[in-house]
N, C-alpha and C positions, 0 to 999 in steps of 0.2 A: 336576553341581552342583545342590542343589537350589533352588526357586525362591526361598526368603525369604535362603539368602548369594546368591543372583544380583542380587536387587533390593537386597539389601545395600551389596556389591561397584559397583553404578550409582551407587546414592545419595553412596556416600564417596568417586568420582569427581567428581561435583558437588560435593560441600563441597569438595574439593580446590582445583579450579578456578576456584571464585566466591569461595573464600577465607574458607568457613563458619571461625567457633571460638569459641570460649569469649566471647571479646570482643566477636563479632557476633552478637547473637541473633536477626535476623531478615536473610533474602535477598530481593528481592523478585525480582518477574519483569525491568522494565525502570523504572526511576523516574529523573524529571527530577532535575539538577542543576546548580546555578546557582554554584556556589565560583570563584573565578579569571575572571570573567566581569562586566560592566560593568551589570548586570539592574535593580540597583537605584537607580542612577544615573538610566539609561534614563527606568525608568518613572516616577521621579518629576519625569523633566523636565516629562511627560505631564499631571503633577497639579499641579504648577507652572503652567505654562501653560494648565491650563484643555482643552487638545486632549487628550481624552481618549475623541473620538467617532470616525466613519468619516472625517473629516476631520484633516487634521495630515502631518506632514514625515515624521513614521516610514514611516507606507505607503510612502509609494514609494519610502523608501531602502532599505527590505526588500523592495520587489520586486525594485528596482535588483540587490541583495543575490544574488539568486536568479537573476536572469537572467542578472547574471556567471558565478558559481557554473556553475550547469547549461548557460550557453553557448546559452540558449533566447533568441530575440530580444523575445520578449514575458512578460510575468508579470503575473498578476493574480490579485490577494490576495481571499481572501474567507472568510465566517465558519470553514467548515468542511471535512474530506476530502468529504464525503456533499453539501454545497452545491455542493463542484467537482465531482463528476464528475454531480452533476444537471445543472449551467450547461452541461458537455462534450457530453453528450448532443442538448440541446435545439437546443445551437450547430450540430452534426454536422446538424440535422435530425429526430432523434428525437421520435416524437408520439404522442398518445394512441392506444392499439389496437395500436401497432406488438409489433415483437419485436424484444431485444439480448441476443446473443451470449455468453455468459458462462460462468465454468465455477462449480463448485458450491464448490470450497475456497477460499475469501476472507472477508472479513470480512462481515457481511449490508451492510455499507454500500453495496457493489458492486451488491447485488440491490435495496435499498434506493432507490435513485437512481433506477432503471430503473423501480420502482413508483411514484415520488413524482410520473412525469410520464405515469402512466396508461396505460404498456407493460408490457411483461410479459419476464422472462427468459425463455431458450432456452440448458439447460444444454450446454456441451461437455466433455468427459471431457480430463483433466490428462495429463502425461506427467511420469513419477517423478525425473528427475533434477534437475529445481528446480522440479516440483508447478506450475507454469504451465500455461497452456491448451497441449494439445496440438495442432502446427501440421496434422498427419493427420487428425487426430480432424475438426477444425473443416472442413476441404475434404472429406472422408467426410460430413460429415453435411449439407452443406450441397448435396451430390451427391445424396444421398436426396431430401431434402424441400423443394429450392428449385425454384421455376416464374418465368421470368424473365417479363414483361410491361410492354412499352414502357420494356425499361432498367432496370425494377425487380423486386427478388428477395420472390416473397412464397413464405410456406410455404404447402404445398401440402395440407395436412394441416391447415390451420385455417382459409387462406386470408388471414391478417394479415402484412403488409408487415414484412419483414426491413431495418432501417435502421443497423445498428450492430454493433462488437465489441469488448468492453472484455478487455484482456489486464492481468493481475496478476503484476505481479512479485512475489512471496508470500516475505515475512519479509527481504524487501532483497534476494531473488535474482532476477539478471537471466533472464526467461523466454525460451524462444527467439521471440524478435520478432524480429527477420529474418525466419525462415520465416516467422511468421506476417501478416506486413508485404505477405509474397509472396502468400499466400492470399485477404489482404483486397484487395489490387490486384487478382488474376485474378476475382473477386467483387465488385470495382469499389464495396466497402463502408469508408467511416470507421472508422478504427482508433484508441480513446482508450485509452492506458495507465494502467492503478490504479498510481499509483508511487507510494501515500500511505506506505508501508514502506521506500520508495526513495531516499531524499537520499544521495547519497554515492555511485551504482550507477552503474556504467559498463558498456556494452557496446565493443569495441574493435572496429572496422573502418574501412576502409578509411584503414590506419597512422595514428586516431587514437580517441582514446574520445571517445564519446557519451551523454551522460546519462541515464540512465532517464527517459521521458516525451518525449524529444523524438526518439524515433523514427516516433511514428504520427502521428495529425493532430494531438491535444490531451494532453498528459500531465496529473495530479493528483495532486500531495503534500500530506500531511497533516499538521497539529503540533500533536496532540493532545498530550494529557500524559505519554503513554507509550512515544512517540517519538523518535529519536535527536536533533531539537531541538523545543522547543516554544513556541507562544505563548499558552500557558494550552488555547484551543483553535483555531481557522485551518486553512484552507488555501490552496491555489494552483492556480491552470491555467498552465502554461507550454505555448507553440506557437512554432514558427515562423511561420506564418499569418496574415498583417496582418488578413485580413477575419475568419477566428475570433476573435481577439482584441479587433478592435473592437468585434464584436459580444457576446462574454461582456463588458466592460467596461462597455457602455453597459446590456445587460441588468441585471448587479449592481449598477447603482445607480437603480433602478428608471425606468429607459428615460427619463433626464430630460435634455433637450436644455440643455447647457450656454449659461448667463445667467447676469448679475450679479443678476437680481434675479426673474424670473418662473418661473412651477412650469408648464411645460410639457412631456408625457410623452409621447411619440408611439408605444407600444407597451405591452404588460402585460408588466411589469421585473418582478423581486426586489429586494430592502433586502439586497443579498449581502455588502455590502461590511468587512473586517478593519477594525475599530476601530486609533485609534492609538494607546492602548494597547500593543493587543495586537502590535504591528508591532513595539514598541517593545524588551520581549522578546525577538522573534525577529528583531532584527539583534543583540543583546547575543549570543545564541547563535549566528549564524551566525561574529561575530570569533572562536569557540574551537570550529570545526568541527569543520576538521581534527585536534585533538587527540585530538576526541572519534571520530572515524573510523580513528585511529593506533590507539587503546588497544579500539576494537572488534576491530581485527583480530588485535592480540595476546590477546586474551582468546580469538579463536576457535581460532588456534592452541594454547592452554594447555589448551582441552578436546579438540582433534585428537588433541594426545598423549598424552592419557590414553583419549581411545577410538579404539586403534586396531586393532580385532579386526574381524571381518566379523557379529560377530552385534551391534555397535553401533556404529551411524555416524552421524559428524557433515557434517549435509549440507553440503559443501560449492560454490564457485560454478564454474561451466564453464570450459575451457579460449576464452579471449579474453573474457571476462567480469571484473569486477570488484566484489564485492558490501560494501554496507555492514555487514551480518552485523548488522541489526538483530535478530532474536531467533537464537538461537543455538540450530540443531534437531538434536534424537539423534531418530536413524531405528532400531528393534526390527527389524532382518530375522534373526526367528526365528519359528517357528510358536506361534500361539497367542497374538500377541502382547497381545493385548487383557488377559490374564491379569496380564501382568509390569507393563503402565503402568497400570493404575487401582490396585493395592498401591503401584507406586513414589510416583503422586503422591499417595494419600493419606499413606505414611510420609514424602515429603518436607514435605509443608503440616504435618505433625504438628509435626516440627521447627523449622516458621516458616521453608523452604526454597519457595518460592512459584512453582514450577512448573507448566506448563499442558500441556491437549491440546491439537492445533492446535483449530480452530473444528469444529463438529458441522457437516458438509457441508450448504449452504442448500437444496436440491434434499430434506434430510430434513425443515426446519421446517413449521411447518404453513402455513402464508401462501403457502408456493412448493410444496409437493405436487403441486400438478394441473400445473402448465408444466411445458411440452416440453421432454424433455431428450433426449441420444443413451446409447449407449451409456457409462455412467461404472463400468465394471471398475476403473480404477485409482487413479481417488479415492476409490473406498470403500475400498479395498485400503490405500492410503494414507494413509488417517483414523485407520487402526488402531494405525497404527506410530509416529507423532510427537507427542513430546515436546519443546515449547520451554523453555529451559534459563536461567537467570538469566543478565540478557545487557549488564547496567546499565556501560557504559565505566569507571566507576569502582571498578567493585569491585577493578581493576589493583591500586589505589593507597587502600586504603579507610581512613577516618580511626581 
């Protein structure tokens, strides 16, 4: 076959399955939607009353929201994904000069975070069957270039204090955290989950699931706009962890010792704190969750069955895993692939079909160039081949 019916033949599996036609002229990647859903109600109780700041009743009944939800005993709401897993970090410990553990395919927010409090990333190389940190990779590399002193792991090779490991469940899939759970205990390292992809992700053991983010010490969800729910922009730190939690909570509100009436700060806080507003939103989205986690999953099976050869695969989530299927990814395991996806998504965007590459690996931008990485064979490998696929819950049922 040759390549323009193969990129063909891709594309018009796509419109198939996202429900391209005549009617709908544009697809997009993942766009919020608010139909069936109490949003506007919500927020103008918000504008009504005047609380419409960090202060107000939505906050915590969206955190409430979410601690139910994920089963995490804590939650705490704050502006952004890139504000939590800053807060996670600093709470873990994490300090200027150090180095946290990362792998290279995620969004820059992950590397992002890591820079914003004067650390530096330390790339680890993925492993292909849900493009998560590799639980090998990370104990291999940590076997190279860690020198333990007085309890603490510095690399040995720059000499800066190793304090962290942030693992990414990448596009709603669960990564294997367990093993890597195991690794961060025999390394006696803080383990924070990027679950900002993650609402809806379960890992299943010991006969029962567990939410993405509340396996390490701190998890982080995101609800951005292009997310499976949103509240304009926001995010959360969920833990188990009374004393983490205390302490991201009092930080996020810029370390201000609760009184009725005086401004006393007894540490250098953040202003982190979700508007209620914006909280307001994101409980109207959390009552039509599950509908919206039904209709991901039939959508991910409607593109399973259309690709189901070996030279196009739809990643899908592991055996005792359970994923939201936030972006919905075709994997090119064919040679050359670099060829077939940059024709496909430029003739899909021609069409107004608004397909993506995953993220250009952050280990290639120029701000993360010089930081240590290991060996990353399989995320480069990886970068090559995915395609995320319009993944919008509603395109089930599109108007």
């Amino acid at each position: 076959m040759s390549k323009k019916k193969e990129i063909d033949l891709i594309l018009e599996r796509i419109k198939l399955a996202s429900g391209f036609s005549s009617k709908i002229n544009k697809i997009n990647l993942h766009e919020p939607y608010f139909a069936n859903s109490n949003a506007k109600e919500y927020v103008c109780s918000c504008l009504d009353s005047g609380w419409v700041s960090t202060a107000g009743n939505w906050v915590k009944i969206f955190e409430n929201n979410i601690s139910e939800f994920t089963g995490a005993k804590y939650a705490i709401a704050v502006t952004n994904g890139t504000v939590a897993l800053r807060l996670s970090l600093h709470c873990v410990g994490v300090r200027p000069k150090n180095e946290v553990l990362i792998t290279p395919m995620t969004f820059v927010a992950t590397a992002n975070s890591v820079a914003h409090l004067g650390a530096f990333p330390h790339f680890i190389d993925i492993e292909a069957e849900t493009l998560g940190m590799c639980p090998d990779a990370l104990d291999k590399r940590l076997k190279e270039i860690a020198l333990i002193k007085n309890g603490k792991i510095f690399n040995k090779n720059t000499g800066r204090r190793i304090t962290a490991v942030i693992a990414v469940h990448v596009f709603g899939l669960i990564s294997k955290i367990e093993k890597l759970r195991l690794v961060c205990k025999k390394w006696d390292l803080p383990l924070i989950e990027d679950a900002a992809e993650a609402l809806g992700s379960y890992l299943f053991s010991e006969d029962k699931y567990i939410h993405a983010g509340c396996i390490g010490d701190i998890g982080t969800i995101s609800f951005n706009g292009n997310k499976i729910i949103t509240t304009g922009g926001g995010g959360i730190l969920i833990t188990n962890k009374k004393n983490l939690a205390d302490q991201a909570r009092h930080l996020s509100s810029t370390a201000k010792i609760n009184h009725p009436y005086e401004f006393f700060h007894d540490q250098i806080g953040w202003n982190d704190r979700l508007p209620n507003l914006n909280a307001a939103l994101g409980v109207s989205q959390m009552e039509i969750l599950q509908d919206k986690l039904k209709k991901k999953r039939e959508l991910h099976s409607k593109y399973k069955k259309l690709f189901d050869d070996d030279k196009y695969e739809i990643i899908s989530e592991l055996q005792n895993t359970k994923s939201n299927y936030w972006l919905i990814t075709l994997r090119l395991n064919v040679e050359n692939p670099e060829l077939i996806k940059e024709k496909l998504i430029n003739n899909a965007h021609k069409e107004n079909i608004f397909v993506r590459p995953s993220w250009k690996l952050l280990s290639e931008l120029p701000m993360y160039l010089n930081c240590q990485k290991g060996n990353l064979n399989v995320a480069e490998n990886q970068s090559k081949r995915l395609i995320n696929l319009p993944s919008s819950p509603q395109l089930l049922n599109p108007k």
